[in-house]
Kinemage of the C-alpha trace (Angstrom):
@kinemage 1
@onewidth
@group {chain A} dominant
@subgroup {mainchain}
@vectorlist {calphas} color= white
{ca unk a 1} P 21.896 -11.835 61.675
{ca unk a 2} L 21.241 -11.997 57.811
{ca unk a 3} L 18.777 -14.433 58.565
{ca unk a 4} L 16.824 -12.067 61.093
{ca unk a 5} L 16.863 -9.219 58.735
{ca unk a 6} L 15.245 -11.234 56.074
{ca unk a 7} L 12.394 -12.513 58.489
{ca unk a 8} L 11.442 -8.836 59.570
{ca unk a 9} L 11.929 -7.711 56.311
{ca unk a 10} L 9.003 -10.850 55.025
{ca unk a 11} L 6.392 -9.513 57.705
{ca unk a 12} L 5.831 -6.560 55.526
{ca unk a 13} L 3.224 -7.417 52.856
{ca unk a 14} L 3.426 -6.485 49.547
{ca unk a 15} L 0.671 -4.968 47.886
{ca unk a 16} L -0.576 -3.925 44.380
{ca unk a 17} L -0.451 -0.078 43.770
{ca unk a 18} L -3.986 1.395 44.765
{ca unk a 19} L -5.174 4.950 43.234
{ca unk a 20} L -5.617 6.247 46.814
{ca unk a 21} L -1.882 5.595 48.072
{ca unk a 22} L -0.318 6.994 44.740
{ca unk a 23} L -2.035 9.951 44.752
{ca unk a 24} L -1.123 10.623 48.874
{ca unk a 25} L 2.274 9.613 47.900
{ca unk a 26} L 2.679 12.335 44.809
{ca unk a 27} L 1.030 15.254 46.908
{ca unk a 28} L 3.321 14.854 49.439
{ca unk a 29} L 6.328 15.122 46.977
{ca unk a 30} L 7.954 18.580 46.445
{ca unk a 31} L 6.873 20.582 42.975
{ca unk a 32} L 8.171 23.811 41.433
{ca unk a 33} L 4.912 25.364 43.138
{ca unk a 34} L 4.631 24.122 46.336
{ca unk a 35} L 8.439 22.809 47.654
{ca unk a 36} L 6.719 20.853 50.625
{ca unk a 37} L 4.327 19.159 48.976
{ca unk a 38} L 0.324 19.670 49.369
{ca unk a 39} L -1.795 19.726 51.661
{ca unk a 40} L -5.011 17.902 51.048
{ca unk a 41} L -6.505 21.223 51.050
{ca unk a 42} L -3.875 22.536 48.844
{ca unk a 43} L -4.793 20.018 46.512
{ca unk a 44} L -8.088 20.205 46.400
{ca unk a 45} L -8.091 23.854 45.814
{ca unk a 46} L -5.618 23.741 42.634
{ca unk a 47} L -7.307 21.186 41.058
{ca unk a 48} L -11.005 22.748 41.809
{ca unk a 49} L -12.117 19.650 43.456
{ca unk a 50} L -13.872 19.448 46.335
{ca unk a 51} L -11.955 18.679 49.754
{ca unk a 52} L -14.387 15.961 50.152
{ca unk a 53} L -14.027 14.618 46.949
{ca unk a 54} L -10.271 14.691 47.353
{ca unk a 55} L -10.334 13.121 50.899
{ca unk a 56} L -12.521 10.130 49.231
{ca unk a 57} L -9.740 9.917 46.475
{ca unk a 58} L -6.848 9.280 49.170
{ca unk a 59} L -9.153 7.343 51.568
{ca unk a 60} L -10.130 4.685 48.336
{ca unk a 61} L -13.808 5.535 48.249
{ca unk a 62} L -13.739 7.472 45.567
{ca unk a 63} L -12.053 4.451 42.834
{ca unk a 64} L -12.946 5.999 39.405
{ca unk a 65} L -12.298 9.800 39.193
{ca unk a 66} L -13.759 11.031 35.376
{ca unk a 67} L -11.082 12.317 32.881
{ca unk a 68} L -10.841 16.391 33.747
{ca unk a 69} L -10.177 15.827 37.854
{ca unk a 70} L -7.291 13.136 36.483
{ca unk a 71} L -5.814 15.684 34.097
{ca unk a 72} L -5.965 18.097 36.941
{ca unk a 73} L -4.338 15.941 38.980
{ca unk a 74} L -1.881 15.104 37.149
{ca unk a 75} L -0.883 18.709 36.542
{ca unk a 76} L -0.488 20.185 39.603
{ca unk a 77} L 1.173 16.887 41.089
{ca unk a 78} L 3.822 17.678 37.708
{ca unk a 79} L 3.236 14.163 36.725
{ca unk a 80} L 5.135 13.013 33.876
{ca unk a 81} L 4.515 11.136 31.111
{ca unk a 82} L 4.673 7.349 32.452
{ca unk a 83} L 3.128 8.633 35.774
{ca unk a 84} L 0.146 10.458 34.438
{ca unk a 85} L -0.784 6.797 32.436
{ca unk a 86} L 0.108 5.141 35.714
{ca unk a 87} L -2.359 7.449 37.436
{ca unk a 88} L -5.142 6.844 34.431
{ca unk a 89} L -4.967 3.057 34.703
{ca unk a 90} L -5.498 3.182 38.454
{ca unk a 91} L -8.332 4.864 37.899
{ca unk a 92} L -9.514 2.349 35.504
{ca unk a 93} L -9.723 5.019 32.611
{ca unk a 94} L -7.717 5.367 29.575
{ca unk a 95} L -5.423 8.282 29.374
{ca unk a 96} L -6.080 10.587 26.291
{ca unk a 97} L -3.158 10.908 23.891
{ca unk a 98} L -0.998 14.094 24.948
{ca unk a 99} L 0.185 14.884 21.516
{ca unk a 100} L 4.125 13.567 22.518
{ca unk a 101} L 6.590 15.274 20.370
{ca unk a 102} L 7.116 13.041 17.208
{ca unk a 103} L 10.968 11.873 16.561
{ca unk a 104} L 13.256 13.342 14.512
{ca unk a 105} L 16.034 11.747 12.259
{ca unk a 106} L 18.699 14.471 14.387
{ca unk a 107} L 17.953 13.833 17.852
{ca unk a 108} L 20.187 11.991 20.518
{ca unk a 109} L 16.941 9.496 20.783
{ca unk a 110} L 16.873 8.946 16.839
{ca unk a 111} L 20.185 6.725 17.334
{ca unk a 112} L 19.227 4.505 19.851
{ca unk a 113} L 16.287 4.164 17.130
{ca unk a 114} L 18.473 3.386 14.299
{ca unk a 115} L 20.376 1.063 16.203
{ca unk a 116} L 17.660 -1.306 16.476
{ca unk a 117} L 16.586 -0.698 13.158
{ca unk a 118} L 19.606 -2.365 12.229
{ca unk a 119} L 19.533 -4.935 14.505
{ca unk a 120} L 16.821 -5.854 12.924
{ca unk a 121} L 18.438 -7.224 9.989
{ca unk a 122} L 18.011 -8.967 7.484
{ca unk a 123} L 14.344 -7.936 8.259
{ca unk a 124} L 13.020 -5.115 7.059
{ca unk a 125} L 12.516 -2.249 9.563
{ca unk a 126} L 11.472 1.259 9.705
{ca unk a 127} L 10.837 4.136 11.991
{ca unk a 128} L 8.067 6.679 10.907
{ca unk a 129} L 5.764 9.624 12.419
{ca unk a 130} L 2.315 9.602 13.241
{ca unk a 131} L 2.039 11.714 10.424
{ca unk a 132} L 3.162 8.634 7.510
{ca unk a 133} L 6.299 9.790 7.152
{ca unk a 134} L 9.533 7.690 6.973
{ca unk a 135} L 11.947 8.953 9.888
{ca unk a 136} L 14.371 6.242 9.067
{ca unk a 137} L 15.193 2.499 8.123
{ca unk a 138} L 17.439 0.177 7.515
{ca unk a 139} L 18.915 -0.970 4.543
{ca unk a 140} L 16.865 -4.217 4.211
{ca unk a 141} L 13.738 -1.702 3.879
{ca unk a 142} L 15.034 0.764 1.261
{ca unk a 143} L 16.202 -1.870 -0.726
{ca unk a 144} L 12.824 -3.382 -0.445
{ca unk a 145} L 10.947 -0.312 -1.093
{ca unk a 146} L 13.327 1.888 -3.615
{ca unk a 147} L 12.368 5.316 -2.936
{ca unk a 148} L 10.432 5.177 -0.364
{ca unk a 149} L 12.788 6.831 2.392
{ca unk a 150} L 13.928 9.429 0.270
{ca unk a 151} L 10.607 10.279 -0.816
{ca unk a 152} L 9.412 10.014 3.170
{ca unk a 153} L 5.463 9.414 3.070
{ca unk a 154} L 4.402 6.422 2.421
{ca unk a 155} L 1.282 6.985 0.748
{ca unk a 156} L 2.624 9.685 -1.865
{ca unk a 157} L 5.154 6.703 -2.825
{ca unk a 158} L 2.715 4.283 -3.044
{ca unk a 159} L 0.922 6.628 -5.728
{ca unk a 160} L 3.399 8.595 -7.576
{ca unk a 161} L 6.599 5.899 -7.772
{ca unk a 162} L 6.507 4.428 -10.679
{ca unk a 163} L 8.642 1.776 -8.570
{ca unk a 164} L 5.793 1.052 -6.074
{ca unk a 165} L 4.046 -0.253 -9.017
{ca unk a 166} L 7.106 -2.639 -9.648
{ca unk a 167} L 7.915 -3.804 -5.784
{ca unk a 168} L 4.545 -4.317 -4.382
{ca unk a 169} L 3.287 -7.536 -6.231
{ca unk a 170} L -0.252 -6.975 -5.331
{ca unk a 171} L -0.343 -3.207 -5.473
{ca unk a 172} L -4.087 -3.021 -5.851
{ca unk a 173} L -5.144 -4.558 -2.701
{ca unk a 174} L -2.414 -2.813 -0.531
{ca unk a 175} L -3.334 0.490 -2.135
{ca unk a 176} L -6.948 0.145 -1.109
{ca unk a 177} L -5.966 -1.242 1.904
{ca unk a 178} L -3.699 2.242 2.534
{ca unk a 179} L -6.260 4.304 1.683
{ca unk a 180} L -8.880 3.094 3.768
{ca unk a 181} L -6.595 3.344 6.791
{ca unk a 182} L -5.442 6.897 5.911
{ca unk a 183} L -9.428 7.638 5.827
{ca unk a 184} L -9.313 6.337 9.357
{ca unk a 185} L -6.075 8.472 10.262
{ca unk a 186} L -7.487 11.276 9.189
{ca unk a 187} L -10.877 11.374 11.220
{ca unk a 188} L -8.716 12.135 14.384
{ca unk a 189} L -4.976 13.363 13.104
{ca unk a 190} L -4.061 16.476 15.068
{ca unk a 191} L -2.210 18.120 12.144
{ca unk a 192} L -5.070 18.944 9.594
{ca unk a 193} L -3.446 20.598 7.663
{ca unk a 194} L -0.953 17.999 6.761
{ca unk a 195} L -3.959 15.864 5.862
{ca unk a 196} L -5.364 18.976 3.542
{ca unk a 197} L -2.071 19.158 1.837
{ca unk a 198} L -1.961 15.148 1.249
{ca unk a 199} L -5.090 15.046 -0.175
{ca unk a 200} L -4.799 17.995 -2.742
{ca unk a 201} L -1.459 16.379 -3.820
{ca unk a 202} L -2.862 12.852 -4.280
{ca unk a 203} L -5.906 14.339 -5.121
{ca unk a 204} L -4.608 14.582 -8.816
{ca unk a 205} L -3.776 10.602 -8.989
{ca unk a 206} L -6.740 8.932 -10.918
{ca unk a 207} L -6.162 5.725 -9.030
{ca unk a 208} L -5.981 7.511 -5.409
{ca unk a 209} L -9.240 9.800 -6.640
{ca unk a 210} L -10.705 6.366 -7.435
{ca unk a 211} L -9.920 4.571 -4.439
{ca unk a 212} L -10.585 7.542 -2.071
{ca unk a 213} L -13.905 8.120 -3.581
{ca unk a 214} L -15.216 4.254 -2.315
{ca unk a 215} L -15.179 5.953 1.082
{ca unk a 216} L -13.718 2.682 2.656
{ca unk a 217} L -12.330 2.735 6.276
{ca unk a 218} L -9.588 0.310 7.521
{ca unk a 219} L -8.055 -0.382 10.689
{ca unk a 220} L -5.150 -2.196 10.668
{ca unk a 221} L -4.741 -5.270 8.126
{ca unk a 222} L -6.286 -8.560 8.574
{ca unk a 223} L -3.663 -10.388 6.449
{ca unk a 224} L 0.097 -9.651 8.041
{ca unk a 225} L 1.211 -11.057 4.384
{ca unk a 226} L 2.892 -8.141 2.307
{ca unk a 227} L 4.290 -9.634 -0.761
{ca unk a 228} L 6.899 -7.800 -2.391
{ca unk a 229} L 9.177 -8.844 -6.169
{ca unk a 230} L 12.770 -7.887 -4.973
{ca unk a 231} L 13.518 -5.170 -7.999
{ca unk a 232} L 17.252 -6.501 -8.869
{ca unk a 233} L 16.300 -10.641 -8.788
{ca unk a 234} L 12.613 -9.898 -10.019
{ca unk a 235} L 12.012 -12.895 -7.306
{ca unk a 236} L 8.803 -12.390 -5.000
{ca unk a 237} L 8.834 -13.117 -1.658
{ca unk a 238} L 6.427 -12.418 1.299
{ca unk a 239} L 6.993 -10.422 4.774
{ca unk a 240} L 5.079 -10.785 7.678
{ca unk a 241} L 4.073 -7.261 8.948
{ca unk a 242} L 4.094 -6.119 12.697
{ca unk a 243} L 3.839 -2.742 13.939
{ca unk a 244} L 4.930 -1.036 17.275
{ca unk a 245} L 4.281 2.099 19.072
{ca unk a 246} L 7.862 3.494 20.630
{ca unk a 247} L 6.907 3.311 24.451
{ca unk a 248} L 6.100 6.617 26.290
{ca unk a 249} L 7.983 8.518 27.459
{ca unk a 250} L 10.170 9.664 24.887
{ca unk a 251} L 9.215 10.900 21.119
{ca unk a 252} L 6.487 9.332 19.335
{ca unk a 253} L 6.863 7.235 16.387
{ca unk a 254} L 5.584 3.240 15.255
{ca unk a 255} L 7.914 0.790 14.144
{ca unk a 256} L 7.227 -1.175 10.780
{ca unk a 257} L 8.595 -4.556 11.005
{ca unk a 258} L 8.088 -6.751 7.589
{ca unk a 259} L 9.701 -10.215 8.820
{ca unk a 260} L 11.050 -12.058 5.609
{ca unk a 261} L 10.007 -15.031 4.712
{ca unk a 262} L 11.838 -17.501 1.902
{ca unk a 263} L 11.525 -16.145 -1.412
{ca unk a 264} L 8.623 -18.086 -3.636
């Protein structure tokens, strides 16, 4: 009998998600507007397409729908987060960034975050915004960088710490290195303001003015080495740096991950 089952149960073929059966699928699931799903007509209508163009879409002629009938899409189908990416990539587009909510050190989703931070041990590890602020870390970090979490952006630290000066062994090159990426943050950060208020701070630094003035742009770091002294032992040692985007859904943040190598 088992044996049966499992031989009807093979005849079906399995086959990779297309665009045209996900979106059929998703209209005709309920949503706070329409209980019974859409109709193709329905659908059409609320998203301003074309019943054509819709009909196309579902049918698999149509493979490659631009950005705005996506977002449409994905609005009145009340998509969420991992779904509306799911529907980008199917159209073989990239989703734009939605703005997600940014963690916060007193959420319920900041512990499962702090658990792993400590997991993470004896490595250093840290959770921050999008904006360069330190949400939290573990104890191999702060010990790392003194004052860094308490102060809670990284570049401020990195400028007005005296103990930055101390910890990072080659402070020059990872300053210009921070700079030229917050440049290159600040071209497309959604919170201008924050970036204003940075920059009049920091502003009043001669070495920031200095380094800000070369009008340098950097993406990332071609060198994982960080080498830090360790501020009680004066020894220097090196950590390899990774960093991590928290996976949508869920709050945004990026994980900082300097693996520890043996001291020098």
């Amino acid at each position: 009998m088992a044996g049966n089952e499992i031989n009807v149960l093979s005849t079906d073929e399995l086959r990779a998600p297309t665009l045209a059966e996900f979106v059929r699928e998703r209209r005709g699931r309920a949503t706070s507007a329409n209980p019974a799903g859409l109709t193709r007509k329905q659908l059409a209508e609320a998203t301003h397409a074309s019943l054509g163009y819709i009909a196309k879409i579902e049918q698999g002629e149509a493979l490659n729908p631009g950005p705005a009938v996506l977002d449409s899409l994905a609005t009145v189908l009340e998509l969420d987060t991992a779904e509306r990416i799911h529907l980008y990539h199917l159209a073989q587009q990239r989703p734009g960034a939605p703005n997600p909510r940014p963690l916060r050190q007193d959420e319920e989703a900041a512990a499962a975050v702090r658990t792993m931070l400590d997991a993470l041990l004896p490595h250093l590890a840290a959770a921050l915004d999008d904006g360069w602020r330190i949400v939290d870390c573990n104890t191999a970090f702060d010990e790392a960088l003194p004052g860094l979490a308490r102060d809670g952006h990284v570049l401020r630290w990195m400028f007005t710490d005296p103990r930055a000066r101390i910890v990072v062994e080659e402070w020059e090159r990872e300053a210009r290195l921070m700079v030229g990426r917050f440049r290159a943050y600040a071209a497309d950060a959604p919170d201008r303001d924050g970036i204003d208020r940075v920059l009049r701070e920091l502003g009043e630094q001669p070495d920031f003015r200095r380094l800000w003035s070369v009008g340098h742009v950097r993406i990332g770091r071609s060198d994982p080495t960080f080498t830090l002294r360790n501020p009680r032992t004066a020894s220097v040692f090196d950590v390899r740096v990774q960093r991590y985007r928290g996976t949508a859904p869920g709050p945004a943040y990026q994980l900082f991950i300097g693996l520890v190598e043996s001291p020098k």
